[in-house]
MIZAKE-665346 format. One record per residue (C-alpha): x negated, y, z negated. Coordinates in pm, 1 decimal, always signed. Layout:
<rec xx="X" yy="Y" zz="Z"/>
...
***
This chain:
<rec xx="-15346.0" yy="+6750.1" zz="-4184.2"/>
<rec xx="-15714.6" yy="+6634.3" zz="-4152.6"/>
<rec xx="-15931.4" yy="+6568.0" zz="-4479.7"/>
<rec xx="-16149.5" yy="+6897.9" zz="-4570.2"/>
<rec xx="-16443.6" yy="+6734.9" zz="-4480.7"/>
<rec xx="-16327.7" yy="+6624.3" zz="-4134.0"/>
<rec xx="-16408.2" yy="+6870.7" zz="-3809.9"/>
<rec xx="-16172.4" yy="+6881.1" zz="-3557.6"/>
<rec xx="-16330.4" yy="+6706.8" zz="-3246.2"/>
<rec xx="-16252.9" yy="+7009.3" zz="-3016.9"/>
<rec xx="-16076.7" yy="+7403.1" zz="-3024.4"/>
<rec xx="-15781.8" yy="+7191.8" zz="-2826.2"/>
<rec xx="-15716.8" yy="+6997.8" zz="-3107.2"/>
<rec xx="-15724.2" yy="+7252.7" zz="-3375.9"/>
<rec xx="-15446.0" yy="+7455.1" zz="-3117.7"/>
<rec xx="-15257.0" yy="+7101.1" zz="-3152.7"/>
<rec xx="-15287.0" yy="+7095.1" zz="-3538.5"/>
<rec xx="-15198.4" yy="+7409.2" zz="-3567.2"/>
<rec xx="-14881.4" yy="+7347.8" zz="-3329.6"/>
<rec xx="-14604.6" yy="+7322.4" zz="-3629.4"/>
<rec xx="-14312.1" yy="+7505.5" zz="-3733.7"/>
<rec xx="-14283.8" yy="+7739.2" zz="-4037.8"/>
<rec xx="-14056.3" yy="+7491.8" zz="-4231.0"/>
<rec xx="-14319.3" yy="+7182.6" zz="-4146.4"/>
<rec xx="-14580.2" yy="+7464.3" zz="-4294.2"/>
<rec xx="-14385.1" yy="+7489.9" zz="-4591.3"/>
<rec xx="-14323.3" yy="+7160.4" zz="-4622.5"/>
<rec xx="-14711.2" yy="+7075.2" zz="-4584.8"/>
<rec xx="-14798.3" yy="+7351.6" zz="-4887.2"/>
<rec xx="-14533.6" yy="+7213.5" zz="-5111.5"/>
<rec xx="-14727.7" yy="+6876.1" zz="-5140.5"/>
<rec xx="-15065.4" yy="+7057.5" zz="-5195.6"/>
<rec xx="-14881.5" yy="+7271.0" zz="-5474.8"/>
<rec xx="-14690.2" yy="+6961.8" zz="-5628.4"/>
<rec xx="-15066.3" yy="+6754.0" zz="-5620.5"/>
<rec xx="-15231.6" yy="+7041.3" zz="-5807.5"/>
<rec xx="-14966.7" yy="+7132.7" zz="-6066.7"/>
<rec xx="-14964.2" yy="+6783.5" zz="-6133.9"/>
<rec xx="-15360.4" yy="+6793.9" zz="-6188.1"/>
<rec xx="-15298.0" yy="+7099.8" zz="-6431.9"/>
<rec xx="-14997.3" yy="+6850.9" zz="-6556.6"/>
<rec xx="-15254.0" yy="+6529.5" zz="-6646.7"/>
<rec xx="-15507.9" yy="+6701.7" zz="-6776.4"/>
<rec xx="-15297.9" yy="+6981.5" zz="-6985.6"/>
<rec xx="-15146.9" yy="+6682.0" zz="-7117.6"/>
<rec xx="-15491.5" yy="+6503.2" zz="-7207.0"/>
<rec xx="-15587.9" yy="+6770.9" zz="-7342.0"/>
<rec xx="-15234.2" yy="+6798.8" zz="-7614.6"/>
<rec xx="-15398.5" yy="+6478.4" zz="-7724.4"/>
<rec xx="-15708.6" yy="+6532.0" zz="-7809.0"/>
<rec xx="-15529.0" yy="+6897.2" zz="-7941.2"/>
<rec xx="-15711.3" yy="+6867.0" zz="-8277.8"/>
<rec xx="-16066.8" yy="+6810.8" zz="-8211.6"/>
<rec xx="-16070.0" yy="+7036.5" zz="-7937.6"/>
<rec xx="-15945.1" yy="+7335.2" zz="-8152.6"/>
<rec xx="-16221.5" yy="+7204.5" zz="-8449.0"/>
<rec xx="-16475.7" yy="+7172.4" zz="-8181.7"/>
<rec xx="-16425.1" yy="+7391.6" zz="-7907.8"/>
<rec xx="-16152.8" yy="+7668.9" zz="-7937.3"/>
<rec xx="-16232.7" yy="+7778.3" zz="-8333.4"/>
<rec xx="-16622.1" yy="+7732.0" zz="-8234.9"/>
<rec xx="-16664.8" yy="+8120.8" zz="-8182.9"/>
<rec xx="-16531.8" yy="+8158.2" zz="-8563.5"/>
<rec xx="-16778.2" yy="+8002.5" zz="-8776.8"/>
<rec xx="-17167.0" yy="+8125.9" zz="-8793.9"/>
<rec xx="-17287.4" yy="+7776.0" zz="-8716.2"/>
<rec xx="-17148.7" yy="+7827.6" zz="-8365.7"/>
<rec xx="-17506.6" yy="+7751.6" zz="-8079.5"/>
<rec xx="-17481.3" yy="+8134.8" zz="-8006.7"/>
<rec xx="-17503.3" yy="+8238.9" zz="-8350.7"/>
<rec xx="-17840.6" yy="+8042.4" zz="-8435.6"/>
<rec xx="-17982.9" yy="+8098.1" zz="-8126.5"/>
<rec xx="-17923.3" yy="+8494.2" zz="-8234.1"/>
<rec xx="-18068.5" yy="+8434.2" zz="-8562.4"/>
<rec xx="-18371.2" yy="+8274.2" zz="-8405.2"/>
<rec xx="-18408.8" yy="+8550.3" zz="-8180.9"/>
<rec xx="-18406.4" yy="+8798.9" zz="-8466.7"/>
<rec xx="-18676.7" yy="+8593.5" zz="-8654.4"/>
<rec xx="-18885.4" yy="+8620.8" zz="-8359.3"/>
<rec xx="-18828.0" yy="+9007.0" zz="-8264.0"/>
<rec xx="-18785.1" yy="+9144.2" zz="-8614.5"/>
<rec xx="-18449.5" yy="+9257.7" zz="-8556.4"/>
<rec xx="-18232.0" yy="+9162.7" zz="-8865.8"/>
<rec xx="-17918.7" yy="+9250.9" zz="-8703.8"/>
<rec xx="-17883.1" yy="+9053.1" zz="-8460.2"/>
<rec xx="-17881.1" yy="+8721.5" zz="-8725.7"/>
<rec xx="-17503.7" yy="+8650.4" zz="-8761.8"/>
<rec xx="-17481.3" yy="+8490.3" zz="-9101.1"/>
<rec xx="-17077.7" yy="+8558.2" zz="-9161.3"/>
<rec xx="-16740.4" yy="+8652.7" zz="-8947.6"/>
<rec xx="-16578.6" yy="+8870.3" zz="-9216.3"/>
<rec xx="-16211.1" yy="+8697.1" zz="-9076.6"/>
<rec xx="-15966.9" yy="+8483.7" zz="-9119.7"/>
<rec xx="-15731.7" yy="+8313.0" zz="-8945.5"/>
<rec xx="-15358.9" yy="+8287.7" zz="-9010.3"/>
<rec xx="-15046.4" yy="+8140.4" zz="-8817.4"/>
<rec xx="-14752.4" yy="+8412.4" zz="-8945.8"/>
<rec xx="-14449.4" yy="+8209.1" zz="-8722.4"/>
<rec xx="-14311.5" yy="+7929.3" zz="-8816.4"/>
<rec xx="-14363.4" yy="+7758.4" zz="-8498.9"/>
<rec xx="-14683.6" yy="+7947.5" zz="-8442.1"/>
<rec xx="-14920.0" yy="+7629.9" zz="-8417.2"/>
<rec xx="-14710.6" yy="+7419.1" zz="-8228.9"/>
<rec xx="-14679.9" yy="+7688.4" zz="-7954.4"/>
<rec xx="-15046.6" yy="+7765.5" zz="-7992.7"/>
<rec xx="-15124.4" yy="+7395.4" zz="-7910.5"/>
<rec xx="-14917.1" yy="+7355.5" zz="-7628.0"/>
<rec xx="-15022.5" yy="+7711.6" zz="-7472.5"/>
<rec xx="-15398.6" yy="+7600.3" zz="-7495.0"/>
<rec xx="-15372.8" yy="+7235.7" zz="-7347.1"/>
<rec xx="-15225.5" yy="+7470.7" zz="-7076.9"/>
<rec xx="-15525.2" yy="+7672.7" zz="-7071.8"/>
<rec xx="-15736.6" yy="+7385.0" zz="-7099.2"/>
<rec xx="-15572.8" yy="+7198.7" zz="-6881.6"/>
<rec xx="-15568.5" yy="+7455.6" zz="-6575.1"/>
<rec xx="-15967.9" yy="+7528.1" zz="-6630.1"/>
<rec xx="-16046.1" yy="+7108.9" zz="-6598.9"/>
<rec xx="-15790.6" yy="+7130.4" zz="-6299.2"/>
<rec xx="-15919.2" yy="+7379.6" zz="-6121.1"/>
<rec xx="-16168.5" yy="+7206.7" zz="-5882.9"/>
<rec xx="-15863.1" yy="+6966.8" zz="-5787.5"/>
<rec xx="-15642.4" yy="+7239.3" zz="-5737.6"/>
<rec xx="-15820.6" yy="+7488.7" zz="-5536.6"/>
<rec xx="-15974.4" yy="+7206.5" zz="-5360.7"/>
<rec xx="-15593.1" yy="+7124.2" zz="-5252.4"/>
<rec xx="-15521.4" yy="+7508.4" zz="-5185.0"/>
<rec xx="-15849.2" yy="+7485.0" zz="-4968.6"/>
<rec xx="-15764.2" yy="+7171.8" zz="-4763.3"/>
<rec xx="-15406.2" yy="+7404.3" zz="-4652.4"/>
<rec xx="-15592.2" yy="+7690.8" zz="-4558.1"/>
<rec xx="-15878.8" yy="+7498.6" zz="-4365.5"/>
<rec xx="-15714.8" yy="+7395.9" zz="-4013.9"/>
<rec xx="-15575.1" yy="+7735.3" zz="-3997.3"/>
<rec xx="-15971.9" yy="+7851.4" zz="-3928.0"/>
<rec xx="-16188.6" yy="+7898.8" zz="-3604.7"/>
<rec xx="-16441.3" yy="+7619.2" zz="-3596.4"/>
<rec xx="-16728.4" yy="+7912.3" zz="-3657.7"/>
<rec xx="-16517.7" yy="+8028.0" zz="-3980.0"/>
<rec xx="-16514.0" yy="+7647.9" zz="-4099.0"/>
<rec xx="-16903.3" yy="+7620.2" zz="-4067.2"/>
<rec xx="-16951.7" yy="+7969.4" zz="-4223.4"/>
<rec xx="-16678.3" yy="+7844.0" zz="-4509.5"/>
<rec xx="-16829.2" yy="+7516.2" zz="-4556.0"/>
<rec xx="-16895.1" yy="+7430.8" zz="-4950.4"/>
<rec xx="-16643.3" yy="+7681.5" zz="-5050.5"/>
<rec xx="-16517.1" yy="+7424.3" zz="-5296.1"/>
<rec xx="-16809.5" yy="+7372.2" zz="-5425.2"/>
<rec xx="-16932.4" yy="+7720.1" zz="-5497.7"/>
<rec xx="-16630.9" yy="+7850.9" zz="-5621.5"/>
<rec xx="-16589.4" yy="+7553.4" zz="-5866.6"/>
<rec xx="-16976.1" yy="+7633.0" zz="-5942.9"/>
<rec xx="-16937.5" yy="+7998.2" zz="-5953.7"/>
<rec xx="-16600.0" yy="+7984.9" zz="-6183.8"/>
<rec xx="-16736.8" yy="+7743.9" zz="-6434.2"/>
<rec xx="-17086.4" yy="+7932.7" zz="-6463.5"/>
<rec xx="-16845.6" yy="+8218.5" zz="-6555.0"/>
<rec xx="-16649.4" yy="+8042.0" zz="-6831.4"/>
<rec xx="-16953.4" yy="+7890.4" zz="-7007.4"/>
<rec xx="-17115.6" yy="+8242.3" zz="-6973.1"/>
<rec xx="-16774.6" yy="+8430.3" zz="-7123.4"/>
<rec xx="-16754.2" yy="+8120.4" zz="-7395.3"/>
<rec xx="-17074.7" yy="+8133.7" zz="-7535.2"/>
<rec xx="-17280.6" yy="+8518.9" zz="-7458.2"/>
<rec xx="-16922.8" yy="+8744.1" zz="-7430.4"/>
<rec xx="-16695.4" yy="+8608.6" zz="-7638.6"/>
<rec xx="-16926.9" yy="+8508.3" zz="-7959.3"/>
<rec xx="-17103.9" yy="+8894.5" zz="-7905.8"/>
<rec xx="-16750.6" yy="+9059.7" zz="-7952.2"/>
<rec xx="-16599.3" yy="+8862.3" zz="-8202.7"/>
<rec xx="-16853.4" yy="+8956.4" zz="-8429.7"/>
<rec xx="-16841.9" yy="+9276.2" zz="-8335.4"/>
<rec xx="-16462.9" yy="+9318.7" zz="-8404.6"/>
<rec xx="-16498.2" yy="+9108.2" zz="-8680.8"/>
<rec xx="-16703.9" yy="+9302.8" zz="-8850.6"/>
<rec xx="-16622.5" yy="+9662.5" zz="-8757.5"/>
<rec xx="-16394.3" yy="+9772.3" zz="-9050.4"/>
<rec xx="-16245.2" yy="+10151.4" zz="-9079.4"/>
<rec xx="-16260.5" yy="+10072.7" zz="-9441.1"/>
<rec xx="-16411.9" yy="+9845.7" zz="-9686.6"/>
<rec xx="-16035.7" yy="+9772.3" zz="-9843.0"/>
<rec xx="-15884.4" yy="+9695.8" zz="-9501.9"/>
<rec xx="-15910.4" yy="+9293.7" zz="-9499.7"/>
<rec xx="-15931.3" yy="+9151.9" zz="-9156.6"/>
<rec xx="-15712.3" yy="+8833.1" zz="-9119.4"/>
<rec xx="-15659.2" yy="+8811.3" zz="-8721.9"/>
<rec xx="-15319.0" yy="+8591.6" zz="-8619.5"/>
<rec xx="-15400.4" yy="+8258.7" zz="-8441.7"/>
<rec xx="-15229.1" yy="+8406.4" zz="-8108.9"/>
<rec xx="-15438.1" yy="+8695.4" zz="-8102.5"/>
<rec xx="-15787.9" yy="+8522.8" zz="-8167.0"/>
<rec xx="-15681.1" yy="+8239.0" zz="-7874.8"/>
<rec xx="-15572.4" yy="+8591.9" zz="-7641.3"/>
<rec xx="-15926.2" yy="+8724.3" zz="-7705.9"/>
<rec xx="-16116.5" yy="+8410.1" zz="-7644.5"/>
<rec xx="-15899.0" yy="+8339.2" zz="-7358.5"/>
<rec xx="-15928.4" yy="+8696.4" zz="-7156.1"/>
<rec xx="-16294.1" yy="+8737.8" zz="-7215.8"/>
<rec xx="-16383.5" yy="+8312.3" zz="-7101.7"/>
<rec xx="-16160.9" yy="+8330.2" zz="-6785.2"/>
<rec xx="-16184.6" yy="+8690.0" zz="-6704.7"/>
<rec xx="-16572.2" yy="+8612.3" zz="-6673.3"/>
<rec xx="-16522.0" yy="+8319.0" zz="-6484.3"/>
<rec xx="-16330.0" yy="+8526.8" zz="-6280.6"/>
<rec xx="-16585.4" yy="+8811.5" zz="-6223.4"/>
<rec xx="-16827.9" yy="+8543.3" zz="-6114.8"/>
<rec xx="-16651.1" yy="+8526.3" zz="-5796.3"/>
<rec xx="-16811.5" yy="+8809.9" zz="-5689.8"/>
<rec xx="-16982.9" yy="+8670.0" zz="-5433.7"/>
<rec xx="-16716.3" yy="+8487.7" zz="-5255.6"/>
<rec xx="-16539.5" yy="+8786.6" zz="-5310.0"/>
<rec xx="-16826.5" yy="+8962.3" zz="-5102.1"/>
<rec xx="-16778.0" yy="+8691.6" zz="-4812.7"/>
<rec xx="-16393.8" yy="+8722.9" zz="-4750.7"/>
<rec xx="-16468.7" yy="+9059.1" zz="-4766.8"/>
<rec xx="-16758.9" yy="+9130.3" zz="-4516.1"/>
<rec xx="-16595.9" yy="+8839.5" zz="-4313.9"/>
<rec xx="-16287.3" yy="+9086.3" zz="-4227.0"/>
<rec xx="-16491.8" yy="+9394.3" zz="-4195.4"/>
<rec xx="-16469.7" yy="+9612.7" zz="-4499.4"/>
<rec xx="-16807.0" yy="+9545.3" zz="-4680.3"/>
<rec xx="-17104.7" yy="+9529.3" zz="-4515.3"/>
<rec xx="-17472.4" yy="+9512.7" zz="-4731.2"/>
<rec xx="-17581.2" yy="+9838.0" zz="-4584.8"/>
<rec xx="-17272.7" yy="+10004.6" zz="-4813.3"/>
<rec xx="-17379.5" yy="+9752.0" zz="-5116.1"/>
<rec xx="-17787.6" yy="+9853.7" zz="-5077.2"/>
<rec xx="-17679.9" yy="+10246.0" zz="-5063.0"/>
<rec xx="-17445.7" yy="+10243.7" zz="-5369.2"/>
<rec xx="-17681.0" yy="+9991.5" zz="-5557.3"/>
<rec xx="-17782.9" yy="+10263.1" zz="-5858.7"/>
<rec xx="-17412.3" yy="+10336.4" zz="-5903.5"/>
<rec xx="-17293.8" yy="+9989.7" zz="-5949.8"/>
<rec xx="-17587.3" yy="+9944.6" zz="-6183.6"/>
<rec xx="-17440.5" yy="+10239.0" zz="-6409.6"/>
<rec xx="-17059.1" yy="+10065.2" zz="-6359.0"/>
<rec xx="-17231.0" yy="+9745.2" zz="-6469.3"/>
<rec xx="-17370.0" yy="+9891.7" zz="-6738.7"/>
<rec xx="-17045.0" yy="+10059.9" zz="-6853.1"/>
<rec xx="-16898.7" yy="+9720.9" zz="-6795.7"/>
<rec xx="-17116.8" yy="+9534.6" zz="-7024.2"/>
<rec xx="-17097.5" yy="+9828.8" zz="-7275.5"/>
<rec xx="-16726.7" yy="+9750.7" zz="-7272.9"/>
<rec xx="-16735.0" yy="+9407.3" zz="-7314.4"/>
<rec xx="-16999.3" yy="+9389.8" zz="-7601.4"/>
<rec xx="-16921.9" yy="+9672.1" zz="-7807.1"/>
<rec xx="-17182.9" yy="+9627.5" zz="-8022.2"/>
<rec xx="-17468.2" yy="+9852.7" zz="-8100.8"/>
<rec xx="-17750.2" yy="+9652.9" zz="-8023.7"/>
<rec xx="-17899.6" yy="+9659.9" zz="-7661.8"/>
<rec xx="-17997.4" yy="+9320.9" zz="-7648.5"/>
<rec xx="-17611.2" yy="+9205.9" zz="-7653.4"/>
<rec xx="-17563.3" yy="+9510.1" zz="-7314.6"/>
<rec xx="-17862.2" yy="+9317.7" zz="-7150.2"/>
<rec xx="-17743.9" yy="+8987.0" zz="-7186.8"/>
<rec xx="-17435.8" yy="+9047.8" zz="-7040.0"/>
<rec xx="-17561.8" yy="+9320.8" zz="-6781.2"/>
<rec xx="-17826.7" yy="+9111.9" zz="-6605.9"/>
<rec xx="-17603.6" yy="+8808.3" zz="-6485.8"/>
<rec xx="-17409.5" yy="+9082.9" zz="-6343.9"/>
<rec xx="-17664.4" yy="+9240.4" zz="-6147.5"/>
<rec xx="-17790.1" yy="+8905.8" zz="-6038.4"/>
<rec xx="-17430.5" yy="+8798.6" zz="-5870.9"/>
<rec xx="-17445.3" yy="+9208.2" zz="-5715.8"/>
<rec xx="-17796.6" yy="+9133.7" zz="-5535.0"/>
<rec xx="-17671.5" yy="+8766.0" zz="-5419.5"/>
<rec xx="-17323.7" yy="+8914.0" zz="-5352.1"/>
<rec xx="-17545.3" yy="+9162.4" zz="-5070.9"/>
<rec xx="-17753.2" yy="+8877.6" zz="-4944.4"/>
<rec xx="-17407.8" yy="+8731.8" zz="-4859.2"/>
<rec xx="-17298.1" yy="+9043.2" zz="-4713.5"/>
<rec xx="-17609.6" yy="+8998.9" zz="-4530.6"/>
<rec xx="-17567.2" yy="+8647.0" zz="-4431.6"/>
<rec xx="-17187.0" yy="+8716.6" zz="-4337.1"/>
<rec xx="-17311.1" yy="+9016.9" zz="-4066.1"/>
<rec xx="-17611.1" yy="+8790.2" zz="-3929.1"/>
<rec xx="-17355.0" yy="+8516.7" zz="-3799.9"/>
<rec xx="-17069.6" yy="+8770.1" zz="-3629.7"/>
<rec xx="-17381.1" yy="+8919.2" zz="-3459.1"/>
<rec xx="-17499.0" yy="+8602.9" zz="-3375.9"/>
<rec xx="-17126.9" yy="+8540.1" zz="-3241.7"/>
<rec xx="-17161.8" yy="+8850.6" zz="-3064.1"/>
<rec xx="-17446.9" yy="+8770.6" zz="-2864.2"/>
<rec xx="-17328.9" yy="+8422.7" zz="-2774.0"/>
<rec xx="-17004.4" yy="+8591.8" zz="-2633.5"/>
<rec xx="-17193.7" yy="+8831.6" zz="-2442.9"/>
<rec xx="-17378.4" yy="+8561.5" zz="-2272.4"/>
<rec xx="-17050.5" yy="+8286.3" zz="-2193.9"/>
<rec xx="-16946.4" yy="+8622.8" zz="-2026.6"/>
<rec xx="-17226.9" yy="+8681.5" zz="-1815.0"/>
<rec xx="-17364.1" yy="+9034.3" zz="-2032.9"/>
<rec xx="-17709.4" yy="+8859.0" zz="-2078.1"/>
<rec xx="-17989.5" yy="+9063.3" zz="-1958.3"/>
***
């Protein structure tokens, strides 16, 4: 199998490459699996290494007012007038009620943290499976696929890490039924929340490539994305209600407009995606002697 960034010199040869049994296909995806687990492997166990700072620096960041999202609030409510939205104490603590509790928690988050730092690597490996198995126009449309993804997925993260995640823990941690219910939130469920809301943005960032396989098969097209525009506002708006529960609409905005940005450059790709089989269209029409 040919480097990703290697064309095939002719369609002949990509009908030769393509020219192997289903066990030699198996065999062929087993290596690109065992090269990215072990990517998740080195850096998951990096990470176990470096366990403490990262969970003083990184993971337990979110939990303490002096976190860069926090200040940059309290900034903003100096300048607006809004008191609120100056986060000057979590009203939580944290507290590891198995015995093993921190051990496990360490090992499941150089997991985590391990997977995210792999993740170029390993989709990269996925991608270079998948690649021969394309027509030479799907190839060119596909090309930097790596490279937005990777792009698109971390965007995501650091978006969920420090706008999502910081605007509902202080939400939840401050939301109380009663003033003599005492919030102390269990190591496991903090790491849950931090993890779901980082990754599950990262994930929702792929909205655009999600837009491309899409329109490339036939089920989206940007005329259907430009007619139901205003009602995937109002689901984006629901969306970012959800995810910041907070009261405040500033917190709603911040997470709504990233949203509607990747909707409007998930139609241009829609857009871009319809061009080229058109363009395809038209070429075939000519090689078979339709041209006017």
């Amino acid at each position: 199998m040919k480097p990703i960034d290697q064309e095939f010199d002719s369609e002949s040869e990509v009908e030769e490459a393509g020219e192997m049994t289903f066990l030699e296909h198996l065999e062929e995806l087993r290596w690109h699996l065992v090269r990215a687990i072990g990517s998740i492997a080195v850096f998951s166990l990096l990470s176990f290494i470096y366990i403490r700072e990262i969970y003083d620096k990184v993971i337990l960041g979110p939990s303490s007012p002096t976190f860069w999202t926090y200040r940059m609030m309290c900034k903003l409510s100096e300048k607006t007038g809004f008191t609120d939205l100056c986060v000057e104490k979590l009203n939580f603590t944290l507290q590891s009620r198995e015995v093993g509790g921190q051990f496990t928690m360490a090992l499941t988050a150089s997991l985590m943290i391990g997977l995210l730092f792999a993740f170029p690597y390993a989709f990269w490996e996925l991608w270079r499976f998948i690649m021969p198995g394309l027509k030479s126009s799907e190839r060119r449309a596909a090309r930097g696929a790596v490279f937005f993804v990777t792009s698109l997925f971390f965007s995501g993260v650091l978006f969920g890490y420090y706008i999502v995640s910081p605007l509902a823990l202080n939400f939840l941690a401050n939301f109380q039924l009663d003033p003599r219910i005492v919030n102390e939130f269990d190591i496991t469920s903090y790491i849950s929340t931090l993890a779901t809301l980082t990754l599950g943005c990262g994930l929702t960032f792929q909205m655009p490539i999600a837009a491309f396989v899409l329109s490339k098969i036939g089920i989206l097209t940007p005329q259907f994305m430009r007619a139901y525009r205003r009602h995937a506002l109002v689901v984006i708006l629901v969306v970012a209600a959800i995810i910041t529960p907070s009261p405040d609409v500033y917190s709603q905005i911040l997470v709504a407009i990233p949203l509607v940005l990747l909707y409007e450059v998930s139609i241009w790709v829609s857009g871009y995606v319809q061009r080229l089989r058109l363009k395809e269209e038209q070429e075939l029409m000519k090689s078979d002697g339709y041209e006017d």
